[in-house]
LOLUM-709838 format. One record per residue: residue in one letter; x, y, z of N, C-alpha, C, CB in turn. Coordinates in steps of 0.1 Angstrom, whole numbers, padded with zeros to 4 digits, always signed. Glycine has a CB too. Layout:
<rs>
AXYZXYZXYZXYZ...
</rs>
This chain:
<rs>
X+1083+0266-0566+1087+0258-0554+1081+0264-0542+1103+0257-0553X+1077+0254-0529+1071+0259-0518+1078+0266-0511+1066+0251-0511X+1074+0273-0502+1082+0285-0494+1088+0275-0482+1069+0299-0486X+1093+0281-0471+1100+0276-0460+1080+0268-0453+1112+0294-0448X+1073+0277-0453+1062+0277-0437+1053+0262-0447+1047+0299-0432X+1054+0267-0464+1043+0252-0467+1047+0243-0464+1038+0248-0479X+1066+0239-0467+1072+0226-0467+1070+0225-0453+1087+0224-0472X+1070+0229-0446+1070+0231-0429+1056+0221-0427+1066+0252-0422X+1047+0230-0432+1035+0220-0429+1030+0209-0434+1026+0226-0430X+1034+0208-0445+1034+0192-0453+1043+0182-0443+1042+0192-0470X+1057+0188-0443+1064+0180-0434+1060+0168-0422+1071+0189-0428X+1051+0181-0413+1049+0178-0399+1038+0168-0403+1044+0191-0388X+1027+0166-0414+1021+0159-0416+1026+0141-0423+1014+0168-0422X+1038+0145-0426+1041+0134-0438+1057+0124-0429+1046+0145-0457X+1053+0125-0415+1065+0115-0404+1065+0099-0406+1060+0117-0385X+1077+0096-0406+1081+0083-0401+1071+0079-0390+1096+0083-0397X+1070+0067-0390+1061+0061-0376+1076+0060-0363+1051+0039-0382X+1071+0066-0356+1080+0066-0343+1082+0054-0334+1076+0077-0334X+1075+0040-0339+1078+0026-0338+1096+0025-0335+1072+0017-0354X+1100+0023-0323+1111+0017-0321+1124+0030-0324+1111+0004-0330X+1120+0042-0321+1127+0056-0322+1124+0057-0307+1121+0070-0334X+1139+0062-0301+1141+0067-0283+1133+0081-0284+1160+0070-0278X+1132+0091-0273+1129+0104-0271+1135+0111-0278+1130+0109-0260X+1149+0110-0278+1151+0121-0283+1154+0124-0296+1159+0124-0277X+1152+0112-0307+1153+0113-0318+1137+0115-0321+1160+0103-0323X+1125+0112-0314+1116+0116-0315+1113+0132-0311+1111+0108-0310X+1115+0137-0296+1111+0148-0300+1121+0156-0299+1101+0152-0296X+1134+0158-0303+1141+0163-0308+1152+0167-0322+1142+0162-0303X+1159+0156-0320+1161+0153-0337+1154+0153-0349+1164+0141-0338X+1145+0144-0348+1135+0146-0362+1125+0159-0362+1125+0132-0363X+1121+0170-0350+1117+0180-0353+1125+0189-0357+1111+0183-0346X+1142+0193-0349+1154+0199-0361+1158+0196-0373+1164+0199-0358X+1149+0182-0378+1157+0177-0390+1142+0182-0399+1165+0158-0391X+1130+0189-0395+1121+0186-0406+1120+0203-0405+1106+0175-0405X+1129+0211-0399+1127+0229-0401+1137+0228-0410+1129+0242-0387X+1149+0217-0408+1156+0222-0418+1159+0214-0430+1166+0224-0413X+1146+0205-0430+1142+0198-0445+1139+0210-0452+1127+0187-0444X+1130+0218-0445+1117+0233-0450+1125+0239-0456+1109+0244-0437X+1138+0241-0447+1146+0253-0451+1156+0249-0463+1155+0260-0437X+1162+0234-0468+1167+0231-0475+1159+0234-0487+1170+0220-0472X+1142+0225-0486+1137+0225-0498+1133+0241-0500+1127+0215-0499X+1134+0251-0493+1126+0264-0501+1143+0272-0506+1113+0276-0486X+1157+0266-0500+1171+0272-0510+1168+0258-0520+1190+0272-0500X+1163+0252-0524+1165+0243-0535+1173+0235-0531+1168+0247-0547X+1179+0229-0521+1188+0219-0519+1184+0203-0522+1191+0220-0505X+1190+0194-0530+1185+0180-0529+1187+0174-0517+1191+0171-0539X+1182+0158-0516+1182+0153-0505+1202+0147-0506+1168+0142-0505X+1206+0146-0515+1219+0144-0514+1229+0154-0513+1222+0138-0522X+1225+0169-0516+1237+0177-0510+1231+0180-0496+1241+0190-0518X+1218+0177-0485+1221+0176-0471+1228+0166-0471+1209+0174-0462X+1224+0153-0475+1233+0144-0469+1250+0147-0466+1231+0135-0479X+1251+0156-0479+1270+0165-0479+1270+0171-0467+1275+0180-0492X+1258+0180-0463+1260+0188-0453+1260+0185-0444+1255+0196-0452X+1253+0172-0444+1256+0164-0425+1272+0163-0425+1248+0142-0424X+1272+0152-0433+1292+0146-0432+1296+0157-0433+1301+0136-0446X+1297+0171-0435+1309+0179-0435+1310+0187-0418+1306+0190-0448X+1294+0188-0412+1296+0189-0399+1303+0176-0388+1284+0192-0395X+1296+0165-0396+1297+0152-0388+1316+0149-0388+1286+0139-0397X+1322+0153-0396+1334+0154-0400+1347+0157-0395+1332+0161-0406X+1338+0170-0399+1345+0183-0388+1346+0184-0375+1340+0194-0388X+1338+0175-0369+1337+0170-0355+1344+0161-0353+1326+0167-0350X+1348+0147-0361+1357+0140-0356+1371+0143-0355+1356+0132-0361X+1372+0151-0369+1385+0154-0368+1394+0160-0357+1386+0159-0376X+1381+0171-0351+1389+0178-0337+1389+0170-0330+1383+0190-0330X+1383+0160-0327+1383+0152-0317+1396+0149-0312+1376+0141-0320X+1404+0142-0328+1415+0132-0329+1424+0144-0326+1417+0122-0344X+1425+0160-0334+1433+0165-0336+1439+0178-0321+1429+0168-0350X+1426+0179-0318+1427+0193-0308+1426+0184-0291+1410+0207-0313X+1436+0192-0289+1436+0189-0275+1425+0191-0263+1444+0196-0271X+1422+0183-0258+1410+0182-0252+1407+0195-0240+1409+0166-0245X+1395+0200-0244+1391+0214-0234+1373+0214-0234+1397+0232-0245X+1370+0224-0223+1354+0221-0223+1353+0230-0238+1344+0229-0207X+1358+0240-0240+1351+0246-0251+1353+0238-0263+1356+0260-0253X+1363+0229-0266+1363+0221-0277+1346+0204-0276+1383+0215-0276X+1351+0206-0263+1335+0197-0264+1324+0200-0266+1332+0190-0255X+1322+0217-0263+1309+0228-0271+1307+0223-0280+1311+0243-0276X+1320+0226-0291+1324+0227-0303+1317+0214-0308+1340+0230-0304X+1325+0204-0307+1319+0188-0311+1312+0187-0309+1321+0178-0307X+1304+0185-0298+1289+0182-0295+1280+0193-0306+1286+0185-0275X+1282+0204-0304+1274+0210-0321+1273+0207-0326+1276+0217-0329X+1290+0203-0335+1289+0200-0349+1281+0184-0352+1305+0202-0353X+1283+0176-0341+1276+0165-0340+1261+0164-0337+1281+0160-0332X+1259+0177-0331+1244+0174-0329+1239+0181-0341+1237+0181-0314X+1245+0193-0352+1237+0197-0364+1239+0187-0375+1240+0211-0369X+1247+0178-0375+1253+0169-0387+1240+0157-0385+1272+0163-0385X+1239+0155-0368+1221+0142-0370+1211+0151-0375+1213+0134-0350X+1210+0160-0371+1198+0167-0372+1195+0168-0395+1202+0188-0360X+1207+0173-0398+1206+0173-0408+1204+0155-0412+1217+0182-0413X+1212+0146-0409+1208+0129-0413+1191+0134-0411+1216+0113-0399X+1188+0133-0403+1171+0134-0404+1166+0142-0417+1163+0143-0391X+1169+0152-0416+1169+0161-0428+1164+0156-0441+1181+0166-0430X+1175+0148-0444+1177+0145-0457+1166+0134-0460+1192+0140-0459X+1164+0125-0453+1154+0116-0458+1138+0125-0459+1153+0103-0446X+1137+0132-0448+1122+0140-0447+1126+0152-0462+1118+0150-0426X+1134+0153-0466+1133+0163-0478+1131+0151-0490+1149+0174-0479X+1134+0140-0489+1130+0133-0498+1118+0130-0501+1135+0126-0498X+1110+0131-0486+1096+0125-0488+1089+0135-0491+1089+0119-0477X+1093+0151-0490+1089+0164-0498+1086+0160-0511+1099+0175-0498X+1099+0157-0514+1101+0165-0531+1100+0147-0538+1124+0177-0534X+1089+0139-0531+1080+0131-0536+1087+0114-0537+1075+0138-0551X+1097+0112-0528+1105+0102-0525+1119+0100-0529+1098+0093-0530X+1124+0092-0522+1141+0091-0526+1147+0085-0533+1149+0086-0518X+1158+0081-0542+1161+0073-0552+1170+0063-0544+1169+0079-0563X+1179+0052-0548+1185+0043-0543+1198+0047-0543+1182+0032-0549X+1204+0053-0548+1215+0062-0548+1216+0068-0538+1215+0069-0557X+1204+0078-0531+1204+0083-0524+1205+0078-0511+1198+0090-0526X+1195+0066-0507+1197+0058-0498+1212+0051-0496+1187+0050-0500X+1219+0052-0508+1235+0043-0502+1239+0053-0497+1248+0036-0512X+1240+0064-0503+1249+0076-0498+1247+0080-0485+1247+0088-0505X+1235+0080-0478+1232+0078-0465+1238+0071-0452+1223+0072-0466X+1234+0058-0458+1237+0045-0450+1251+0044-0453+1227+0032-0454X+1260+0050-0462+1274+0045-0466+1283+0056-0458+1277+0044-0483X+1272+0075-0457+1282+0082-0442+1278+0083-0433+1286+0095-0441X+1264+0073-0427+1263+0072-0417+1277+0060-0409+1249+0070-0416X+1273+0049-0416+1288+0041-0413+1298+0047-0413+1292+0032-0422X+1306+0052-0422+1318+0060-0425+1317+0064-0408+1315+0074-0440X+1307+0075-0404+1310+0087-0395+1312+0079-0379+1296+0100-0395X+1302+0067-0381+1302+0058-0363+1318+0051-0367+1283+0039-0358X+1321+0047-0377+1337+0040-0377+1346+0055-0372+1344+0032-0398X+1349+0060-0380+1357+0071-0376+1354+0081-0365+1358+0078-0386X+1339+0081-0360+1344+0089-0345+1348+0081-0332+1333+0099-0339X+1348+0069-0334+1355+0055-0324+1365+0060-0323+1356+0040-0329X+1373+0055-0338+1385+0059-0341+1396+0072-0339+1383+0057-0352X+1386+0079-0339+1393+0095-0336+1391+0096-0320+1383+0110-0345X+1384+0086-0312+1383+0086-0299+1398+0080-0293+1370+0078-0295X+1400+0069-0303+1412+0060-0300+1426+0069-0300+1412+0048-0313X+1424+0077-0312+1438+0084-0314+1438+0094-0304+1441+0089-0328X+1428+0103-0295+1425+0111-0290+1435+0102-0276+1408+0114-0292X+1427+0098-0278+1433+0086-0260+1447+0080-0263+1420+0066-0255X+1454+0078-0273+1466+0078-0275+1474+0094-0277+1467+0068-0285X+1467+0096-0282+1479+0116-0285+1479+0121-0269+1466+0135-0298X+1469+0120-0262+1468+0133-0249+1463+0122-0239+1455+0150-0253X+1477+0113-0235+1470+0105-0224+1470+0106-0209+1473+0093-0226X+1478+0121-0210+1478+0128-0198+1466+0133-0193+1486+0138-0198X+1460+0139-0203+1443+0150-0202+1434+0137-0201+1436+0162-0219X+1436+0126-0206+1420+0115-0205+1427+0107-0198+1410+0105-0221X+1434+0106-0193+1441+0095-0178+1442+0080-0182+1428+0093-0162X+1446+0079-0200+1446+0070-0209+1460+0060-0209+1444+0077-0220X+1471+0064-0198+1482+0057-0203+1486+0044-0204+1489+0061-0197X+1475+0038-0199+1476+0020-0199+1466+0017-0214+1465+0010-0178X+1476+0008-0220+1474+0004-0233+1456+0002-0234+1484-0012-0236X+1453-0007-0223+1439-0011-0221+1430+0001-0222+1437-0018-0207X+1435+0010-0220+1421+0020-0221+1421+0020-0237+1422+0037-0213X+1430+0018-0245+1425+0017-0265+1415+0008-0263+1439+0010-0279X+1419-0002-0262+1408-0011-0265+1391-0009-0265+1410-0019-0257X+1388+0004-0253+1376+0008-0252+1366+0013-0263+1378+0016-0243X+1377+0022-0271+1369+0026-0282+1368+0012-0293+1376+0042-0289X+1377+0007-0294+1377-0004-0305+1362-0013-0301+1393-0016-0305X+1361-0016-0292+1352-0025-0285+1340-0015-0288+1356-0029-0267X+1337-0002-0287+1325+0006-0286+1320+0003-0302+1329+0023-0281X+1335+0008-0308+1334+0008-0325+1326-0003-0330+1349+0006-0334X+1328-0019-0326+1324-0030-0324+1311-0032-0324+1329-0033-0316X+1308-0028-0312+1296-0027-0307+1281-0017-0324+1301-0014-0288X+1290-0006-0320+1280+0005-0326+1283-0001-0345+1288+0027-0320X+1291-0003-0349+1288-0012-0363+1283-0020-0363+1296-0017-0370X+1279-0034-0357+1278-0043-0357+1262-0040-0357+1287-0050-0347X+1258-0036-0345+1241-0030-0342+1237-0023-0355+1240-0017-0328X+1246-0010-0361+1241-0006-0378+1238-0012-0381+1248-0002-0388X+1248-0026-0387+1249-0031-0401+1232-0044-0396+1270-0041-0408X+1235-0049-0387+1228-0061-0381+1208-0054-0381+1237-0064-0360X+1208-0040-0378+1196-0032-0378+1193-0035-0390+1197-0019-0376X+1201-0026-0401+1201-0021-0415+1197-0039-0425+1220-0011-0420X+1200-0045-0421+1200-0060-0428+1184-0066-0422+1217-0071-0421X+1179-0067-0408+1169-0069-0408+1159-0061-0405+1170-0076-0403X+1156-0045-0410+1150-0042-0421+1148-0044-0434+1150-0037-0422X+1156-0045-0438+1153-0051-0456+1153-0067-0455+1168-0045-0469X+1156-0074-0443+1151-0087-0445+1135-0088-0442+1159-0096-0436X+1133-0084-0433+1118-0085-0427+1107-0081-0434+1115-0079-0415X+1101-0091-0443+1086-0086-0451+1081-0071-0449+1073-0097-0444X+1074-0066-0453+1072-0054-0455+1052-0054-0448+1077-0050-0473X+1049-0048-0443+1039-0051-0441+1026-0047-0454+1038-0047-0428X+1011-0048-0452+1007-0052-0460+1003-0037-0463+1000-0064-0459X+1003-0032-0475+0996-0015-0477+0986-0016-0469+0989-0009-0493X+0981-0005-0464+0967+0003-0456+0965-0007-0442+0948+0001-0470X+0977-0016-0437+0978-0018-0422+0981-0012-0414+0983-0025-0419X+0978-0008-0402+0980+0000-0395+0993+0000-0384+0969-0001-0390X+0991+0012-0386+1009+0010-0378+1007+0006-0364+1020+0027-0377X+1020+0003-0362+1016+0000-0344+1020+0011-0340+1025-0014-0336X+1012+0013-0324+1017+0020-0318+1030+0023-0308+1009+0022-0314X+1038+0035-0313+1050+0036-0303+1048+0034-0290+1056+0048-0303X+1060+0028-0284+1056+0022-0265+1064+0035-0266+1063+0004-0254X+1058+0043-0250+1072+0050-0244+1079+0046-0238+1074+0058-0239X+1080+0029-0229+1086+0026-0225+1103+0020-0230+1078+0021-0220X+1093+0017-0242+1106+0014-0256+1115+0028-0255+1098+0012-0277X+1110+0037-0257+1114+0053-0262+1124+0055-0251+1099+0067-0262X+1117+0052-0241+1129+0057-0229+1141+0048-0228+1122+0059-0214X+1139+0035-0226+1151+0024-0230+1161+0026-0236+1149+0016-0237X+1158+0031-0251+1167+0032-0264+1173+0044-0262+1160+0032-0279X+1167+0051-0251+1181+0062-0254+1192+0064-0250+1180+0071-0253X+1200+0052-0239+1212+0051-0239+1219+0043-0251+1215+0047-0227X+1213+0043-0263+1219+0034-0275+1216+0048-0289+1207+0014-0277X+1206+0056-0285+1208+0071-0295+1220+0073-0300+1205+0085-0288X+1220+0074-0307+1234+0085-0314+1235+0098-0306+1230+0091-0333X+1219+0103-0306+1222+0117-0306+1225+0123-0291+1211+0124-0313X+1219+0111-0277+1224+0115-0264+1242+0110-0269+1215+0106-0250X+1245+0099-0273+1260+0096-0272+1266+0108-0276+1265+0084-0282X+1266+0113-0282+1274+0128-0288+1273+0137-0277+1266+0137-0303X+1260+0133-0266+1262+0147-0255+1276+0142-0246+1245+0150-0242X+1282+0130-0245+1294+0127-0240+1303+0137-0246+1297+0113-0242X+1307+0139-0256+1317+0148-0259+1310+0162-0251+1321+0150-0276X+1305+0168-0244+1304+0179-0238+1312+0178-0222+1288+0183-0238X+1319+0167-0220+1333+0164-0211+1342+0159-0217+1331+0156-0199X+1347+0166-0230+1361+0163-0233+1366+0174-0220+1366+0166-0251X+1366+0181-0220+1371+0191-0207+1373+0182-0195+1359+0203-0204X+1367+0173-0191+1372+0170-0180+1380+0156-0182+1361+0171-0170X+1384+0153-0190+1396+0141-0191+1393+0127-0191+1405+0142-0182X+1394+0126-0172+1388+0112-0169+1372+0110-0167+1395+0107-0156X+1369+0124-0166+1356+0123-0167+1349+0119-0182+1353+0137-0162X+1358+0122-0193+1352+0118-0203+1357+0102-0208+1354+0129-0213X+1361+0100-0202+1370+0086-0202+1361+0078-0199+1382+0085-0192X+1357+0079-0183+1344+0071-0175+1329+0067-0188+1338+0085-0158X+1329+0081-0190+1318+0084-0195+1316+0073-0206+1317+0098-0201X+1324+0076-0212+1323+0073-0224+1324+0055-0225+1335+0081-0231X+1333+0049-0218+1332+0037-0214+1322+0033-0210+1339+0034-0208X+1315+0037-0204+1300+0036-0197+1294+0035-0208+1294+0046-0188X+1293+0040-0218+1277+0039-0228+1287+0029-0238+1268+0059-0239X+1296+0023-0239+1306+0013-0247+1296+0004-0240+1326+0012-0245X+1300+0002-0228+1300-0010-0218+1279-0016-0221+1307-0002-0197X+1270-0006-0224+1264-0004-0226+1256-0007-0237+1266+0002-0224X+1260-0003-0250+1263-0005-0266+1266-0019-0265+1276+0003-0274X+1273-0027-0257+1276-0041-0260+1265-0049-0254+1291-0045-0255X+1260-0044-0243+1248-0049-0242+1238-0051-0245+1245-0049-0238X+1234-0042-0254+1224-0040-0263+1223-0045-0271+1221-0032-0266X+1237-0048-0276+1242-0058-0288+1234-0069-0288+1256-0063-0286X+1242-0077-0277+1239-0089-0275+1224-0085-0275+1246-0096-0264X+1215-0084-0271+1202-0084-0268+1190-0081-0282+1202-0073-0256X+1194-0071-0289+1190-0066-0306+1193-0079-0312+1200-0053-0314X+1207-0086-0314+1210-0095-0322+1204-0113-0318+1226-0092-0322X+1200-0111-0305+1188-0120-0299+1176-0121-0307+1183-0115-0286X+1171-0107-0308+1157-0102-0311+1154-0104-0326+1156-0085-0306X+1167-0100-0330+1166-0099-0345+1165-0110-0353+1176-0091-0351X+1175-0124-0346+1178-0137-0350+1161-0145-0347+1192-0143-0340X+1153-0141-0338+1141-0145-0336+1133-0143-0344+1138-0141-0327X+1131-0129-0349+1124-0120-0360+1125-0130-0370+1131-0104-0365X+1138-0127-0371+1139-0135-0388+1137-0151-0389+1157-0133-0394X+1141-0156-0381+1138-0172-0378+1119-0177-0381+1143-0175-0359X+1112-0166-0375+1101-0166-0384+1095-0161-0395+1095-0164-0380X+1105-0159-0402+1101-0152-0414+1100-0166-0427+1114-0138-0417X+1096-0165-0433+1094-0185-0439+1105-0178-0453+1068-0193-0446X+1117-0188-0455+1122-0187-0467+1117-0188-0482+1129-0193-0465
</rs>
């Protein structure tokens, strides 16, 4: 099996087309997720026990969310465990395209804790804002609703994404990819996963994380609407 530095260099050669990926899943996420493709495939790890190893950070972060009282050092804490659990999601697919492609199994297991993890860290936001509604300035019923509405938002955009890729024809072998806009790149990244997770670095400040966080909800729904525009267009030309 290859060492850490060959998978390294095959890796950097063998990327997803960065078509419709924000900055920072471009140049950050997916370059932490292909050192630690390298480093998976030279311990022998498959692409489905990263996948374990994402959800168990990704996890472990919600749970504090819901469970631990809100402090800056606990939003350290989260925002870590959240930012190594994407980094590993990247991971896992680029170790597949190592060790010479993925199975279909592996692809549900994916897509089934990436879902899992956007439902339940809504959710663990919700119970967060009901347990300690003194620290997030949560005491009017109306502020629950925020995360339900975000939850909303951020599934709806998954499943609605995930459906028109596998609806939309495939293009034709040896066509050429299009080129990434950066204007796109910079857009999409108030709709990233992986800036949304930098919000938990003000659980410490309460209403500050309250504002925040409503802000990229308020946000998420707009995008909504606007993807599910785009996508109903896409597909409307696609001939049955």
């Amino acid at each position: 099996m290859a060492g850490f530095g060959t998978a390294l260099r095959e890796l950097r050669g063998a990327q997803k087309s960065a078509k419709g990926v924000s900055l920072y899943s471009r140049f950050v996420n997916r370059p932490a997720g292909r050192y630690l493709a390298a480093g998976s495939y030279a311990l022998g790890l498959t692409p489905n026990q990263v996948t374990l190893v994402s959800a168990a950070f990704s996890f472990a972060a919600v749970a504090a969310v819901a469970l631990a009282a809100p402090s800056w050092g606990l939003g350290i804490a989260v925002w870590a465990a959240l930012a190594v659990g994407f980094a590993f999601d990247s991971a896992d697919g680029q170790l597949a395209r190592l060790r010479g492609g993925g199975s279909a199994a592996g692809e549900w297991l994916d897509h089934v804790v990436d879902c899992a993890k956007l439902t339940a860290l809504h959710t663990c936001v919700l119970i967060a804002f009901y347990r300690f509604p003194e620290a997030y300035g949560t005491g009017g019923a109306g502020w629950l609703l925020v995360p339900l509405g975000f939850q909303f938002a951020s599934v709806v955009t998954f499943f609605g994404g995930l459906l028109t890729e596998k609806l939309k024809p495939r293009p034709a072998p040896g066509s050429p990819a299009a080129a990434p806009s950066t204007v796109r790149a910079v857009a999409l990244l108030p709709v990233d996963y992986g800036v949304f997770c930098l919000v938990f670095l003000l659980l410490g400040g309460g209403g500050l994380f309250r504002w925040a966080y409503a802000v990229l909800g308020a946000v998420a729904a707009l995008f909504l609407v606007a993807f599910l525009a785009k996508w109903f267009r896409e597909l409307s030309a696609v001939p049955r």
